[in-house]
C-alpha positions as CSV (number, residue, x, y, z in Angstrom):
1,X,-19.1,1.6,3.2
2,X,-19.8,0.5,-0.4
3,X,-18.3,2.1,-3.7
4,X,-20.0,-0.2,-6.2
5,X,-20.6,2.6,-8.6
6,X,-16.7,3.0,-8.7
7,X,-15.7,-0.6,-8.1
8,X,-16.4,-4.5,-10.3
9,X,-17.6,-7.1,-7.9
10,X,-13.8,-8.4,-8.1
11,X,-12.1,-5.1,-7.1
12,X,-14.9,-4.9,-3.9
13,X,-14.4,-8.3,-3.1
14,X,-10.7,-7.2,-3.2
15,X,-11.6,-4.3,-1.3
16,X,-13.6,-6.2,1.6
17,X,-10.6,-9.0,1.8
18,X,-7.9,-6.1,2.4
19,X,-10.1,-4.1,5.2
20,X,-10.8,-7.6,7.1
21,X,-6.9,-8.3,7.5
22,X,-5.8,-5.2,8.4
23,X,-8.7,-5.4,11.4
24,X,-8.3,-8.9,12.4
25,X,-4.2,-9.9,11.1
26,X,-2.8,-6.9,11.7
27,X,-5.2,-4.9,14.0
28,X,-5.2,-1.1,15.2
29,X,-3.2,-2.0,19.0
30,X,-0.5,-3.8,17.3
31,X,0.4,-0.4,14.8
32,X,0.0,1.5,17.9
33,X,2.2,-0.7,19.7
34,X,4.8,-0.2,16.8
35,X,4.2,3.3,16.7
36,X,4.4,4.4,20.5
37,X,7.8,1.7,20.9
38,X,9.5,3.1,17.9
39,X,9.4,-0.5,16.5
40,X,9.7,-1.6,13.0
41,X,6.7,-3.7,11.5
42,X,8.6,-6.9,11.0
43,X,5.4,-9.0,11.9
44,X,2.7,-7.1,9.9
45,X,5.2,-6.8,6.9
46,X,5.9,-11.1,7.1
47,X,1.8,-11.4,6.9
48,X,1.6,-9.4,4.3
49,X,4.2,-11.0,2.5
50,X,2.5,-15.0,3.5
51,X,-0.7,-13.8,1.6
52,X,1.8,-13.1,-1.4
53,X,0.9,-9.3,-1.6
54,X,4.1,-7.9,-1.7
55,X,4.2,-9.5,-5.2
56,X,0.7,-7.5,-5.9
57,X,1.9,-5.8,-8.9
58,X,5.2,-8.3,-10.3
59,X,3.6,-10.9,-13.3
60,X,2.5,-13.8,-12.0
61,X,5.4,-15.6,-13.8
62,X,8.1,-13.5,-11.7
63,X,6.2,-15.3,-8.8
64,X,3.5,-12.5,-8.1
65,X,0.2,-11.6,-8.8
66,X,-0.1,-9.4,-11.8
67,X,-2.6,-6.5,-10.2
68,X,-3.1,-3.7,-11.7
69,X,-3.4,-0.1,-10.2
70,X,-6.5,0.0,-9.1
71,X,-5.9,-3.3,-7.3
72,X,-2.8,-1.2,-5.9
73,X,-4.8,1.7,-4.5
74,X,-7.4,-0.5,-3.4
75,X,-4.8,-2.4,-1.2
76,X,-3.2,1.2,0.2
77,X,-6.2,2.3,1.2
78,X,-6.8,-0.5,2.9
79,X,-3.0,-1.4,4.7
80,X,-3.2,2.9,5.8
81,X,-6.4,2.5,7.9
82,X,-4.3,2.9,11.0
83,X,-1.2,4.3,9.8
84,X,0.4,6.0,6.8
85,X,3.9,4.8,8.2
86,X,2.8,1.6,8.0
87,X,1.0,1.6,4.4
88,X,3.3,4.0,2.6
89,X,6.6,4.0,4.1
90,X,7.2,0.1,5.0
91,X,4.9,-1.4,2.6
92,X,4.9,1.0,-0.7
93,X,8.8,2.1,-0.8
94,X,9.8,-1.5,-0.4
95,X,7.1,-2.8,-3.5
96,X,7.2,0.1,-6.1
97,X,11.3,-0.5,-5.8
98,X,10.8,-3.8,-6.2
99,X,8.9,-2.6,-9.8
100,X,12.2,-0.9,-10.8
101,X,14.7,-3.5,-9.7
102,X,12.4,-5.8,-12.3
103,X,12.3,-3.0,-14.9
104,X,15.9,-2.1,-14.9
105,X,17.7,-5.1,-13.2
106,X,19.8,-7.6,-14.8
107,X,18.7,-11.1,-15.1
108,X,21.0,-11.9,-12.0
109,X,20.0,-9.5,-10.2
110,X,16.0,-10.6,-10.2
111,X,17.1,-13.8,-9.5
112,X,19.1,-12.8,-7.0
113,X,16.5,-10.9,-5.2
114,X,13.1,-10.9,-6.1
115,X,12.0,-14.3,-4.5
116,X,14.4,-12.9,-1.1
117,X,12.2,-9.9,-1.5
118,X,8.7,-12.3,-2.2
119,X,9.3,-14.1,0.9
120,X,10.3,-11.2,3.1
121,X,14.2,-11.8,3.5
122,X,14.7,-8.7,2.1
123,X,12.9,-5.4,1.9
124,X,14.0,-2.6,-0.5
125,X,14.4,1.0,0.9
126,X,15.4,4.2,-1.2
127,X,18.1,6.7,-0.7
128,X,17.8,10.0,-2.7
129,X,17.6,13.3,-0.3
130,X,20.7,14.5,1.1
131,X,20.9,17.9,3.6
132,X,21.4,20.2,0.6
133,X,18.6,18.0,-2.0
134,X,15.1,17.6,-1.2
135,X,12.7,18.5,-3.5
136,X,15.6,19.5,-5.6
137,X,16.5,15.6,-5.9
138,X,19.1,16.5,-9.0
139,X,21.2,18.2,-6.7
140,X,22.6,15.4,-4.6
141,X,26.4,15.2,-4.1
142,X,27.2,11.5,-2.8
143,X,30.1,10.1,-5.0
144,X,30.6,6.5,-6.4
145,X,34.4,6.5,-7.8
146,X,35.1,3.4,-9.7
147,X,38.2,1.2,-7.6
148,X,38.7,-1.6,-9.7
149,X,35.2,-3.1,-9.9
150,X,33.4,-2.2,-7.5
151,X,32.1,1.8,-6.2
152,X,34.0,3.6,-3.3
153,X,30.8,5.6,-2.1
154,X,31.3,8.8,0.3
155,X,28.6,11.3,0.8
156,X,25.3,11.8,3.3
157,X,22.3,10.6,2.8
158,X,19.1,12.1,4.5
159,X,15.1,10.9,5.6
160,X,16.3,7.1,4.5
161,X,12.9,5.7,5.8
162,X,13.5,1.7,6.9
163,X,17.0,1.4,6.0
164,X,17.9,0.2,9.6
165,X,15.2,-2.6,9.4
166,X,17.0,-5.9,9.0
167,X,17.8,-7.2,5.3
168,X,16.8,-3.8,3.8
169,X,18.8,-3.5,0.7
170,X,18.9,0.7,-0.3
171,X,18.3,1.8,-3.7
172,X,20.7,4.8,-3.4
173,X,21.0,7.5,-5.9
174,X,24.7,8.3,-6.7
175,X,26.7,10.8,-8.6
176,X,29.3,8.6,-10.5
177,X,30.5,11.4,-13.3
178,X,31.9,14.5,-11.3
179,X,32.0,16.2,-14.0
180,X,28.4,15.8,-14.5
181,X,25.7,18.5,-13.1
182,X,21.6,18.0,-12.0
183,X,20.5,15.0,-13.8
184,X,23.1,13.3,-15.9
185,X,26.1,11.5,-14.4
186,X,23.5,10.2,-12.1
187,X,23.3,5.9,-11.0
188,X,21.2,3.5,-8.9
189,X,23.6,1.1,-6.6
190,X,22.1,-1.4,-4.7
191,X,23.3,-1.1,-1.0
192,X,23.0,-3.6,2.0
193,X,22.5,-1.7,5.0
194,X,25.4,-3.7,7.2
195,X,28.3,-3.0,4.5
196,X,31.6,-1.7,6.3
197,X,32.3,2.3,6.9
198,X,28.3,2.4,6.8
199,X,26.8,4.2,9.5
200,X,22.7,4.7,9.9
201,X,21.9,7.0,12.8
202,X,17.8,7.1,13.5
203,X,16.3,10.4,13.2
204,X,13.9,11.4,16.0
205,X,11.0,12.3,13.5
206,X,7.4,13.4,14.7
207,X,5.6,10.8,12.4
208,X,7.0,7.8,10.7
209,X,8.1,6.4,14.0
210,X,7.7,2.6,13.2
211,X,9.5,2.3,9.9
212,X,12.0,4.6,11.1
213,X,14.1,7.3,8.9
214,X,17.7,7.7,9.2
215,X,20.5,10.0,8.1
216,X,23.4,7.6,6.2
217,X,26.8,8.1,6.7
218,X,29.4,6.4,4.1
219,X,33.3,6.5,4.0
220,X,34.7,5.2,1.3
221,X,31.7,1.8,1.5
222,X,32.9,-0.5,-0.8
223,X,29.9,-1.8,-3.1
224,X,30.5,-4.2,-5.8
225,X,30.1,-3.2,-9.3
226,X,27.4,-6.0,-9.8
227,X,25.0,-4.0,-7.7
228,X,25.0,-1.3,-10.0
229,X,21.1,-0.5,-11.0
230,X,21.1,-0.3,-15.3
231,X,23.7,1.9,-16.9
232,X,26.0,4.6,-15.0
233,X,24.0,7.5,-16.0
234,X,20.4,6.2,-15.8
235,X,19.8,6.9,-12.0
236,X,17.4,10.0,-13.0
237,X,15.6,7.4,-14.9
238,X,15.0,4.5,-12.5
239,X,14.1,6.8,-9.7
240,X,11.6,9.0,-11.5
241,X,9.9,5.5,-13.6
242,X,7.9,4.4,-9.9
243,X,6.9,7.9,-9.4
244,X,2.9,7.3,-10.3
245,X,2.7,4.5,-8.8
246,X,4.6,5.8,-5.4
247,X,2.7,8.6,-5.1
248,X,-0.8,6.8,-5.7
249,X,0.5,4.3,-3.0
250,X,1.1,7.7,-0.9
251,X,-2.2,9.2,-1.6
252,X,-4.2,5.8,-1.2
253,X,-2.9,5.2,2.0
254,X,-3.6,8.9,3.5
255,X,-7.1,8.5,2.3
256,X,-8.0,5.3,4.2
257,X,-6.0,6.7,7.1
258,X,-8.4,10.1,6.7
259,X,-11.7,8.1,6.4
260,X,-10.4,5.9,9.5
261,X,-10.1,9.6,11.2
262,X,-13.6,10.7,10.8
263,X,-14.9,7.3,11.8
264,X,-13.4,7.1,15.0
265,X,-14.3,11.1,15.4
266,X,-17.8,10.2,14.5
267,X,-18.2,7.4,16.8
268,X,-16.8,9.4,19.7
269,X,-19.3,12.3,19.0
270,X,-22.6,9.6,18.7
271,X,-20.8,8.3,22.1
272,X,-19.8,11.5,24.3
273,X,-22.3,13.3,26.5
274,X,-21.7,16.9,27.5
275,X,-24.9,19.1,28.7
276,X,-27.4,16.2,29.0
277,X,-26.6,15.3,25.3
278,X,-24.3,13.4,22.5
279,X,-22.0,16.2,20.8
280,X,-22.9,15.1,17.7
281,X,-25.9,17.0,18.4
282,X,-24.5,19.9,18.5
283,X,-24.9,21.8,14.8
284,X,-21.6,23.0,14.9
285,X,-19.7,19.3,15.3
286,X,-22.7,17.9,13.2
287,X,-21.3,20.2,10.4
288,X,-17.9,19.7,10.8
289,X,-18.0,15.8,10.9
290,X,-20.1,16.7,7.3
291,X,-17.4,18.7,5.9
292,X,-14.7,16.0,6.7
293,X,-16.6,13.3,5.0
294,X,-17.5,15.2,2.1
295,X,-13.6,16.0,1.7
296,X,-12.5,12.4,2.4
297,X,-15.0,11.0,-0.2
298,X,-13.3,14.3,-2.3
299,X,-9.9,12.4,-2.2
300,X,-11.2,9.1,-3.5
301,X,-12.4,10.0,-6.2
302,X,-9.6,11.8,-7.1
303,X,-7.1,8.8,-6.0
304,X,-9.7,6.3,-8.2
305,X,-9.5,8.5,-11.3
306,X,-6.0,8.8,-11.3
307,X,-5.6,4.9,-11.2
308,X,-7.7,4.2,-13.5
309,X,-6.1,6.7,-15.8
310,X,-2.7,4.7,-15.0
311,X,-5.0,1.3,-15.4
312,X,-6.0,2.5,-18.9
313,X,-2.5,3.7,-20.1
314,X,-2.8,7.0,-20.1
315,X,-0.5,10.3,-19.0
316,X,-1.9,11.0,-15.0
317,X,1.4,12.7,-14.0
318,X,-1.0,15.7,-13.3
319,X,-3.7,13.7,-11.8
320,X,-1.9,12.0,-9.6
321,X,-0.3,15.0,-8.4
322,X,-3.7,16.0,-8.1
323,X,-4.8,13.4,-6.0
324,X,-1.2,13.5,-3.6
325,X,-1.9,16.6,-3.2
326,X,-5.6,16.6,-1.9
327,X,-5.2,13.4,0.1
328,X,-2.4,14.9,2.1
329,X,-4.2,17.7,2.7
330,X,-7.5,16.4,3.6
331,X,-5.7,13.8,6.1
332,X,-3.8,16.7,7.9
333,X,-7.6,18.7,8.1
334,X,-9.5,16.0,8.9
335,X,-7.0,14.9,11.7
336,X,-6.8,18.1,13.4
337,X,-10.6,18.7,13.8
338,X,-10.8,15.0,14.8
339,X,-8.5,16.4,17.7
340,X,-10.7,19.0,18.3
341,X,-13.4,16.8,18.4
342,X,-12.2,14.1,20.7
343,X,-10.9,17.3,22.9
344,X,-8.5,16.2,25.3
345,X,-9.2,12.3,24.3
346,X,-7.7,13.0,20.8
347,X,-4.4,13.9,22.2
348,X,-3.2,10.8,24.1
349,X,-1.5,8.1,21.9
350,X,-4.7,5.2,23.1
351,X,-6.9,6.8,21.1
352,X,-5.2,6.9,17.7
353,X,-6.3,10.4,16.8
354,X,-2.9,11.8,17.9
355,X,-1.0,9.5,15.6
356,X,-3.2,10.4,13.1
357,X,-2.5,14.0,13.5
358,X,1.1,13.4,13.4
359,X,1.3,11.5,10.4
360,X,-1.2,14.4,8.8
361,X,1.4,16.9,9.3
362,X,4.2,14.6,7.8
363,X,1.8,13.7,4.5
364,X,2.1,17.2,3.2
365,X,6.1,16.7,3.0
366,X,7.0,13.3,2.1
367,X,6.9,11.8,-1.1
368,X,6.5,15.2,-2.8
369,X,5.6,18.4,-0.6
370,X,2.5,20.0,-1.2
371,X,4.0,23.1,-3.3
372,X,5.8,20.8,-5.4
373,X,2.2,19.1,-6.2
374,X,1.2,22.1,-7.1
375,X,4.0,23.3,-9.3
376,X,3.5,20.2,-11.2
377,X,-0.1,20.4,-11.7
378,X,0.3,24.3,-12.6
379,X,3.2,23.3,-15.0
380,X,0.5,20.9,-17.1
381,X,-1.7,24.4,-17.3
382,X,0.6,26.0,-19.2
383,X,-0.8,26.9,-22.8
384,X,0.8,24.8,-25.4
């Protein structure tokens, strides 16, 4: 399908070279595979990472490639064909942290790991929601005392997706003043999943099954001062300066995993025969299949405008709330009348349509629930 009314030559080409290696490098049976064996993408993550694409936005003198956001949407619509897990949770947490450990990070600290991080020896995970903080992200209660030089750290963290995968190094949101409330006394410290008194216990989960999310359990973890994040007080900060680009990563990637939906739905209605027929004859799947393009093609626009908005410098906060927000949505419709349309077909794992479903009901929650989408954009309404 072209977009070259929305797209240069170089952004299609772009385009065309993403969709080809997530068919023939990564393919549709091996994120299945992944999916259905509740295994981590460590192959498809080291390919990504040979083609250099995990440096997609870091300037090309860091060692990356310098893209720009719609390059970055382009890709996530792309790498979430088959799977938002794969696209959003694996890829996108790892790269847009990988943004603020270059923003905010000490010379040492790039050095230290953004070529680990280029070369796939390390991946970068985030730990902000806790039982009692969700959507409410301000409220967390995990404590960093100062011993010496390094953090004591004691607290739970909650829906940690891929901090069990080897080498993932968790970006963890701290509260370091006690006497601090919501945002301030807040601090980014860089954790290695395998530190003593450090326990990560896998969370049965109905989507995001090959990245894997995890509860975090620390006593007392010893982590050294030097993997503080910034200051001691700017954790609101670093976690809130990726948010654009994580949620157009998010709403890229449910998009290409929607249009992937209605093109397997559509190919099983030109292919199924019931009553000496095709179903896709049938008005009433004709217009449903029309309904769920029209509302996929809805969510690109909306996920292009928002990064080009981002592309051009301007405020998209609402925008790409905007876009979340439909994407989400539209995967988890589209998805659920692709099982209706694939009948009994679209419920067994083989055929993809289940996973799709699965990860449609997840998309509405993660990376910012749809009522917090909503909140935001209605907040922008407000007379001035």
């Amino acid at each position: 399908m072209a977009f070259e009314n929305f797209l240069s030559d170089e952004q299609q080409i772009w385009r065309d070279t993403c969709n080809r290696f997530i068919d023939r490098e990564i393919t549709r049976e091996y994120i299945r595979k992944c999916d259905m064996e509740r295994t981590y993408y460590y192959e498809a993550y080291e390919k990504v990472a040979a083609q250099g694409w995990l440096g997609l936005m870091i300037p090309e003198d860091q060692g990356g490639i310098g893209g720009d956001a719609m390059d970055w949407v382009i890709f996530f619509e792309a790498m979430g064909k088959y799977s938002n897990d794969f696209s959003a949770a694996t890829l996108g947490v790892s790269m847009y942290t990988a943004q603020a450990l270059l923003h905010f990070g000490r010379a040492d600290q790039v050095a230290q790991y953004i070529d680990a991080y280029l070369n796939a020896k390390v991946r970068f995970c985030i730990a902000i929601s806790e039982p009692q903080a969700g959507s409410d992200a301000a409220a967390i209660r995990t404590r960093a005392t100062k011993d010496g030089e390094d953090y004591l750290v004691t607290g739970l963290k909650q829906w940690c997706s891929g901090s069990s995968a080897k080498g993932a190094i968790i970006a963890m949101l701290v509260r370091t003043d006690p006497e601090s409330t919501r945002r301030n006394g807040l601090t980014v410290l860089l954790v290695p999943n395998d530190l003593p008194n450090l326990e990560l216990r896998k969370l049965n989960t109905l989507a995001r099954r090959g990245t894997g999310t995890n509860q975090i359990f620390l006593d007392e973890v010893r982590v050294p001062g030097a993997n503080r994040l910034g200051f001691e007080g700017q954790g609101w900060d670093i976690i809130t300066s990726h948010l654009e680009l994580e949620r157009l990563s998010i709403a890229a990637s449910m998009m290409g995993c929607a249009q992937q939906a209605v093109t397997d739905a559509l190919q099983y209605a030109h292919t199924r025969e019931q009553f000496g027929q095709t179903i896709f004859n049938f008005q009433v799947l004709k217009h449903m299949l029309a309904d769920m393009q029209t509302k996929v093609d809805a969510a690109r626009l909306l996920v292009y405008r928002a990064a080009g908005m981002h592309q051009a410098g301007q405020p998209c906060g609402r925008e790409v709330s905007m876009a979340k927000l439909y994407a989400s949505e539209t995967l988890q419709e589209v998805t659920r009348n692709g099982v209706q349309i694939m009948g009994g077909h679209g419920m067994l794992p083989e055929a993809d349509m289940e996973r799709y479903f699965r990860e449609g009901m997840q998309a509405t929650v993660g990376g910012g629930s749809s009522q917090i989408m909503r909140t935001i954009i209605a907040q922008s309404m407000k007379k001035k």
